[in-house]
C-alpha positions, 0 to 999 in steps of 0.5 A: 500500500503507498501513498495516501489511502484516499488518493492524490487529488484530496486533502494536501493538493499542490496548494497545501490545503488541509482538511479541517481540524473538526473532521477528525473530531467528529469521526472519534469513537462516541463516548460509552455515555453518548453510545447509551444516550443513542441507543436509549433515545431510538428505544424509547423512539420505537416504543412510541411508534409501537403504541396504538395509535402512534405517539408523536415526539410532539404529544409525548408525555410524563404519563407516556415515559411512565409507561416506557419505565413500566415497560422497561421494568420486565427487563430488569435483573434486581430482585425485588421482594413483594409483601407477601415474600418471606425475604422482604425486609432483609437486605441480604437474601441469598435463597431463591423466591418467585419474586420478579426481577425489576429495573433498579431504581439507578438504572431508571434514575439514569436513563431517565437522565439520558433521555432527558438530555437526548430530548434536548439534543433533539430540538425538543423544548427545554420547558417542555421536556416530558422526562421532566414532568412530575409524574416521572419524578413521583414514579422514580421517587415510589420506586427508589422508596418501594425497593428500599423497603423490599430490600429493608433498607428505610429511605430517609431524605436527608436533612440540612443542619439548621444554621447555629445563631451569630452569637452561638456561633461566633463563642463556639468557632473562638474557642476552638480556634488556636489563641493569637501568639503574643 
């Protein structure tokens, strides 16, 4: 093989002209987070094509990427122990039960953040992007809750300090401070 693969007549012609420097950038392998985002959003594409009737991008809701969630969930690999289960509340059962497997609560927290910003990569409205709406925030919430009570683990929204008075706080921070050499 010699010379130039693409042959003589492209790129360093006589005249020296190079190609762009952005060519190249954009034949790079996309990263593994664009890859997933890719091949997330045309899941999520056909889904909606598969409904019956068809739901446009347009007339996308929360209430249908709830229903993608839902979907996605028989797809999933975590055990989640119903009520009636003999392991739910023990959060580490090694023996076998019939209960079924379910999306993680961080799998959906992630896709839902990925589809989120391929809507917008997608001349989707910022405003009105459905994998912001309510309903999916309330369904990621119930799910993250409903797992850590299957799993026993109580999920419990952490807490700011409250701020300590001026005066409380400047006679705590003196002393504890080192003292002024002399």
């Amino acid at each position: 093989m010699e010379g130039n693969p693409g042959g003589s007549g492209t790129g360093g012609g006589p005249s020296g002209e190079q190609p762009p420097p952005l060519r190249s950038a954009r034949r790079r392998k996309p990263s593994r987070y664009e890859s997933q985002k890719r091949r997330d959003w045309s899941t999520f594409m056909q889904f909606l094509r598969d409904q019956s009737p068809p739901v446009p991008l347009s007339r996308c809701s929360g209430t249908n990427v709830v229903e993608f969630l839902e979907y996605m969930d028989q797809f999933g690999k975590t055990k989640v122990h119903a009520l009636s289960c003999p392991y739910f509340g023990h959060p580490n059962s090694q023996a076998s039960c019939a209960c079924p497997l379910r999306q993680a609560w961080g799998s959906l927290d992630a896709l839902i953040g990925r589809l989120r910003a391929a809507y917008e990569e997608n001349d989707g409205a910022g405003q009105s992007n459905p994998f912001a709406a309510g309903t999916v925030r309330a369904y990621l919430r119930g799910v993250k809750e409903s797992q850590a009570r299957a799993r026993g683990i109580p999920y419990k929204k952490k807490r700011r300090k409250k701020m300590q008075a001026p005066a409380a706080a400047g006679g705590a921070s003196a002393s504890s401070a080192p003292a002024p050499a002399p």
